[in-house]
C-alpha positions as CSV (number, residue, x, y, z in Angstrom):
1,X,-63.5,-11.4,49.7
2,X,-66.9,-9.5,49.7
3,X,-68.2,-10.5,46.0
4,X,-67.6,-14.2,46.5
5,X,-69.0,-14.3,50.1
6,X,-72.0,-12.8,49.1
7,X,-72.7,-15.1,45.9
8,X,-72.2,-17.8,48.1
9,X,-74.8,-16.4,50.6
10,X,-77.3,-15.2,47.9
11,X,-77.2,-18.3,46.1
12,X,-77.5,-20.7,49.5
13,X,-80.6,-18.5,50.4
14,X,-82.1,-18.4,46.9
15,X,-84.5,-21.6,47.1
16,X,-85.3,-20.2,50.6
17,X,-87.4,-17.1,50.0
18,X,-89.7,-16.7,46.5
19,X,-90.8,-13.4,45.2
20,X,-91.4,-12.1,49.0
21,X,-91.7,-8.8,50.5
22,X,-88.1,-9.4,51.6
23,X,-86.2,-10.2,47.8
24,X,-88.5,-7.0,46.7
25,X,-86.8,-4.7,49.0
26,X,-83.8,-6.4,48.4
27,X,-84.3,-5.9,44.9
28,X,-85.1,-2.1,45.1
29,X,-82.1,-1.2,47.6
30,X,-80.0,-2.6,45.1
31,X,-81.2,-0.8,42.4
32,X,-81.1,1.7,44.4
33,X,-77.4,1.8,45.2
34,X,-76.5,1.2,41.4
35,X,-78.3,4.3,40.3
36,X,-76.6,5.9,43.6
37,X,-73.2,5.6,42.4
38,X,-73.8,6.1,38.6
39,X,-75.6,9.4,38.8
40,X,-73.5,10.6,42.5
41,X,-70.0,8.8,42.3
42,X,-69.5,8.8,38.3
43,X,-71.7,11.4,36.5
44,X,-71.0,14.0,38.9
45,X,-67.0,13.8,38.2
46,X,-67.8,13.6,34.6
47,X,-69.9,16.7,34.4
48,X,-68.1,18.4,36.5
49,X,-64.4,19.0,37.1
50,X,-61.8,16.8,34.9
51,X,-64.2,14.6,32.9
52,X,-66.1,18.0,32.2
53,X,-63.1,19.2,29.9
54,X,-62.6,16.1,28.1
55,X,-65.7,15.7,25.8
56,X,-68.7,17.7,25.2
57,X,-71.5,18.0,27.3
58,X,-73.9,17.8,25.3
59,X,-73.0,14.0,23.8
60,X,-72.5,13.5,27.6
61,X,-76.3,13.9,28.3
62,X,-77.1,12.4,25.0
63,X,-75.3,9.1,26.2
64,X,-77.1,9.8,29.4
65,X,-80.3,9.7,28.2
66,X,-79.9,7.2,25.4
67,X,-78.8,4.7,28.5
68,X,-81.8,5.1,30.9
69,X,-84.1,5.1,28.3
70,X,-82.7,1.8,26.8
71,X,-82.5,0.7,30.2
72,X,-86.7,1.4,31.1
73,X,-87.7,-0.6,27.4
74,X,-85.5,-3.8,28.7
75,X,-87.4,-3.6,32.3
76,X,-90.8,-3.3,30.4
77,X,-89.6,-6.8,28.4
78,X,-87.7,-8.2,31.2
């Protein structure tokens, strides 16, 4: 009920505010809270513990590093 209600919100209030101080810190928080739970929530459990076991760690950081580097060329053409 969360996802929906919030589209619904963000898209009501979308033609209200335009490139502010506001939808910037908006912005960064939830940037923010995606790198949060990838690198706290998921890479920790994969590096450590069961996922640790399962494949090497060394194509683990590969993948790691492959990703945010791919990721900081798209914001630099984005």
């Amino acid at each position: 009920m969360t996802t929906p209600l919030a589209i619904l919100v963000g898209t009501a209030l979308q033609g209200s505010f335009h490139d502010t101080k506001a939808v910037d810190g908006l912005k960064a928080f939830a940037a923010g809270t995606f790198i949060y739970v990838g690198l706290i929530e998921i890479l920790m459990k994969e590096l450590t513990g069961e996922g640790a076991q399962e494949g090497g760690m060394q194509l683990k950081t590969l993948c790691l590093v492959l990703g945010y580097g791919l990721m900081a060329m798209l914001a630099i053409w984005v």
